[in-house]
N, C-alpha and C positions, 0 to 999 in steps of 0.2 A: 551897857544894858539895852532892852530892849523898849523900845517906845511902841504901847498898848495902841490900835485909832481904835477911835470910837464906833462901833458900829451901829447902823443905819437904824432907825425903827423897825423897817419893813426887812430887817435881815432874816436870814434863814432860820429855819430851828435846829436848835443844835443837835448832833449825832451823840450826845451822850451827855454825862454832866458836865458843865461848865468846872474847869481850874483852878480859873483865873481869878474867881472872885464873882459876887453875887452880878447875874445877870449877863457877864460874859462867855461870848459865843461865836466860832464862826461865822465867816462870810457866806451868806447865801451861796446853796450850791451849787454850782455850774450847769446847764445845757446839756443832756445828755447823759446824769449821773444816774443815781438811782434812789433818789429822792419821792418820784409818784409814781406813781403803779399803775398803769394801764388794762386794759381788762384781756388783755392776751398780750405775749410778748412781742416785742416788735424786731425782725430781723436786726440783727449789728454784723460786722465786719469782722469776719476771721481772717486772720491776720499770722503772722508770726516772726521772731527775728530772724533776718535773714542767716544772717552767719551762722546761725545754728545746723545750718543744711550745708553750707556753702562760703569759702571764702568769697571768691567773686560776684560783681554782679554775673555775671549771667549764670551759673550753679546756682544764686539765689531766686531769681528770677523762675529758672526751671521747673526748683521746687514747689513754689508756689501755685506755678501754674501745673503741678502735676495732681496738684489738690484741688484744681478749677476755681482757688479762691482770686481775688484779688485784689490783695493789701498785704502790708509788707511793714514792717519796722526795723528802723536801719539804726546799726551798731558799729558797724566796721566795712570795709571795701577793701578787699585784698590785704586782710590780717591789720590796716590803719586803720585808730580809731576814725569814726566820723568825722571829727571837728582838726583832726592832723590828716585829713585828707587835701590835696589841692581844688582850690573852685572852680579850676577848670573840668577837673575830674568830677564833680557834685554835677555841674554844667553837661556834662553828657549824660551822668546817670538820670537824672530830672526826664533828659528828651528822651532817651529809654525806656525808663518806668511808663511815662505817658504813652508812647506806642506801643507799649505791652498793654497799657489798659489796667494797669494795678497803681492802685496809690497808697501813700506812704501813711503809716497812723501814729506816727512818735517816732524821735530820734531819738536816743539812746546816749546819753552821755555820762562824763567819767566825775559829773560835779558830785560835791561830797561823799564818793563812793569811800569802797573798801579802801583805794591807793590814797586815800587824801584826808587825811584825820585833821580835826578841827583844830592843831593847832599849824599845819601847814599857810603854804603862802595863798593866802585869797585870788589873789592876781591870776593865778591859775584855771580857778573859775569861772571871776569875770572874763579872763580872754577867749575860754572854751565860751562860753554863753555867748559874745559879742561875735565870732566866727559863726555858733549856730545863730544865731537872730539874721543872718544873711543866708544861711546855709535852709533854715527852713520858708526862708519867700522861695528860693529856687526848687524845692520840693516842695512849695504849697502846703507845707505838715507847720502847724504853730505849735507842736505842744514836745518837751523838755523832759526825759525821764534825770530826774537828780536823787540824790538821798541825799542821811540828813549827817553826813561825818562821823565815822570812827572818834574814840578817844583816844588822847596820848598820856592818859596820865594824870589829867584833871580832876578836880572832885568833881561829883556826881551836877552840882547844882550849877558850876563854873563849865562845866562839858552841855549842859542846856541852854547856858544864857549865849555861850556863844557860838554853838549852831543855828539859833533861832535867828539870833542877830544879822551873821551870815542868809539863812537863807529870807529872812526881809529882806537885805537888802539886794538879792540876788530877785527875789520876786517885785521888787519894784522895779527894777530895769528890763526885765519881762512883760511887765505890764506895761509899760510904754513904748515896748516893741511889741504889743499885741502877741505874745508867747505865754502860754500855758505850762508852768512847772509841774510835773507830776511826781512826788515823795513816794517812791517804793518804799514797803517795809523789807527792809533789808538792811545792808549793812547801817549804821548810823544811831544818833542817839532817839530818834522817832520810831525805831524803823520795827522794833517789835513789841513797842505799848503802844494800846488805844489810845490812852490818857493824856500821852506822850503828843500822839498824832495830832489829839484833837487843842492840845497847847497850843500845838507850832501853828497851827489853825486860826484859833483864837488872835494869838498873837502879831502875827503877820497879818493876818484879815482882809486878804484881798482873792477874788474870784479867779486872780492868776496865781494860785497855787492849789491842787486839787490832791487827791490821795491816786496812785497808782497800787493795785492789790495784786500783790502776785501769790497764788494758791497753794503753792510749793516750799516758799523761805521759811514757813513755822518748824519744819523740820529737822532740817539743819541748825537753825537759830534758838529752839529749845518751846513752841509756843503752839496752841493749836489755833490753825486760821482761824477756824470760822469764829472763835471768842475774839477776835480780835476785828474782824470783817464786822460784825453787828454794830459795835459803835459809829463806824466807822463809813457805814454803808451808805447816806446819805452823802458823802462827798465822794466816793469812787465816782473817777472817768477815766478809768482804762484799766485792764485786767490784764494779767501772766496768766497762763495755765502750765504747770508743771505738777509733778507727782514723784513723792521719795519716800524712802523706807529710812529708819536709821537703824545702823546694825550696832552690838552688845558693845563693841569697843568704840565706840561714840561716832562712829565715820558715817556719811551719807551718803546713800547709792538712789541714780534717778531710775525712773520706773514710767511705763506707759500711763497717762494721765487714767485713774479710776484704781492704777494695781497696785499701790502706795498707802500711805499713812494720812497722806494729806487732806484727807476727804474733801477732794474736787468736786465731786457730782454732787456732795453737798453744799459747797460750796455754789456750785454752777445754782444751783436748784433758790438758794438765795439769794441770788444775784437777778436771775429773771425773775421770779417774784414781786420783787420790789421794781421792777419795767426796767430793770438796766437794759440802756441802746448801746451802751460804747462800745469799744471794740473788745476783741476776745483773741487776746496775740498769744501764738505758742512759743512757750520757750522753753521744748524739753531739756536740759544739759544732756542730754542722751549720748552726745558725741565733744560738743564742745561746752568747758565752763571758762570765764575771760581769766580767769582770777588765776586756774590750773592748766589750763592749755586743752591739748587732746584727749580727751579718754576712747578706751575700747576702740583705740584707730584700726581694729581690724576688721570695726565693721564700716558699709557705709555710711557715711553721716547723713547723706540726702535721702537714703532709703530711710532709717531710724526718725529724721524728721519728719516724710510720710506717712510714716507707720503711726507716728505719735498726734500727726492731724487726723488721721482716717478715726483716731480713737477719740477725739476728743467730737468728731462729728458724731459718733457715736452715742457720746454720751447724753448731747447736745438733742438728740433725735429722742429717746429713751424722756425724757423730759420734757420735752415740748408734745409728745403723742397723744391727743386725745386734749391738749386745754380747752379748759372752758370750765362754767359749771360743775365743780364735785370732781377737776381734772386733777392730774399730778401738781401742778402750779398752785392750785385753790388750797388743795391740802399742805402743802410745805413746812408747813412748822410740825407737821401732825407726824412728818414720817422719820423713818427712823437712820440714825447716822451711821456712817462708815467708823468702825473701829480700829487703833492701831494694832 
């Protein structure tokens, strides 16, 4: 079972109702989330995962800099994941990255994903997490995308206690490596209720575990973001941007971020509202998903992840035009949603 701490007097206010029992709440919310609101938005770092463009670093690198951005979020180096990468090879990419002038905003790893269902061996991701706690001082990146375990089978209540479990104790050894776990809603037993998130929340209660929101997974996974983003939205530090359609026989097809189902722009439009700085990583599937491999290899992949930043600046512009007083940003709640 999972052992509750007590949290602080001066703790955060919680992003939604407490679970857990009267007065139970997350850990105040990290540095950069989107907890106060500023009175205009404040630049953040557009970013996006490399491999999406690119096996290699330098295809990854390219792309980036073909978008003039520069930041970057690493998932794999030539088809290896990150953390089965060798550290002499991290060791070059590190001096690279820096002579290019782009830095990294999350490492991307495979803890509690889709391949690793909660009754798997643990050891798997203690050792990924103990290889990235060395792998992210050499890229100067502290912060951990995890989710929160598939099920194998378990009832419902015995598939929570022991992902929570896991990722406590995955987030205390974090925290004493100074590393920031970020829970995608995505595959896992968190990964697409509020209620769910703001448990694991609760329960682990420490400011090294934060919410990672990616704008895309309601679709495929059955849910609409932004119901889901509102509780939620005081501990986002770090954001996905994708966009998908699903078609009549249940399959999901990705889409230029805004031409989809997932209503991103409203999404986006929520996000800076509430003053989120973090970053704004794109991760169309447009060309690659990890879980399926290649899609549409007939197009390019570096062009298609182009194509999918240039739109997401787009939207990004379309938004931010005119803030201020009585601007787009002031009004937010007042305007109207993207439909599926």
């Amino acid at each position: 079972m999972t052992t509750r701490h007590t949290v602080p007097p001066d703790g955060g206010r919680p992003a939604g109702p407490a679970t857990q029992g009267a007065g139970a709440r997350p850990h105040a919310p990290a540095s950069g989330g989107a907890e106060a609101r500023p009175q205009a938005p404040v630049p953040h770092p557009l970013a996006g995962i490399g491999d999406e463009a690119a096996p290699s670093l330098d295809g990854q690198l390219a792309a980036v800099r073909a978008l003039g951005w520069h930041a970057v979020e690493l998932r794999s180096l030539d088809g290896v994941a990150l953390a089965d990468v060798p550290a002499a090879d991290i060791r070059e990419a590190a001096r690279r990255l820096a002579g290019a002038g782009i830095r990294v905003v999350a490492l991307a790893s495979r803890i509690g994903n889709w391949s690793r269902p909660v009754t798997g061996d643990l050891a798997l991701d203690l050792d990924e997490l103990r290889v990235l706690e060395e792998y992210a001082a050499l890229l100067d990146c502290p912060r951990v995308r995890v989710m929160s375990y598939p099920n194998d089978g378990l009832p419902q209540d015995e598939w929570g206690s022991r992902a929570i479990e896991r990722l406590g104790l995955l987030t205390r050894r974090a925290e004493t490596a100074g590393l920031t776990l970020l829970h995608e809603n995505c595959s896992g037993w968190a990964g697409s209720d509020a209620d769910r998130t703001l448990r694991l929340l609760t329960e682990v209660n420490s400011p090294a575990l934060r919410v990672l929101f990616d704008t895309g997974n309601g679709v495929p996974h059955g849910y609409r973001a932004a119901d889901l983003l509102g509780p939620l939205l005081p501990y986002v530090a770090h954001v996905h941007v994708k966009d998908a359609v699903r078609g009549p026989d249940g399959t999901t097809a990705y889409v230029l971020p805004g031409d989809g189902e997932a209503e991103v722009e409203h999404c986006l439009r929520t996000l800076l509202a509430a003053g989120y700085t973090g970053p704004l990583s794109l991760e169309p599937h447009l060309a690659l998903r990890p879980h399926e491999g290649l899609l549409r290899p007939g197009e390019d992949a570096a062009d298609l992840f182009v194509r999918a930043g240039r739109r997401l600046e787009e939207l990004l512009a379309g938004l931010t035009a005119g803030n201020g007083p009585g601007g787009p940003l002031e009004h937010a709640a007042s305007r109207p949603r993207r439909t599926p």
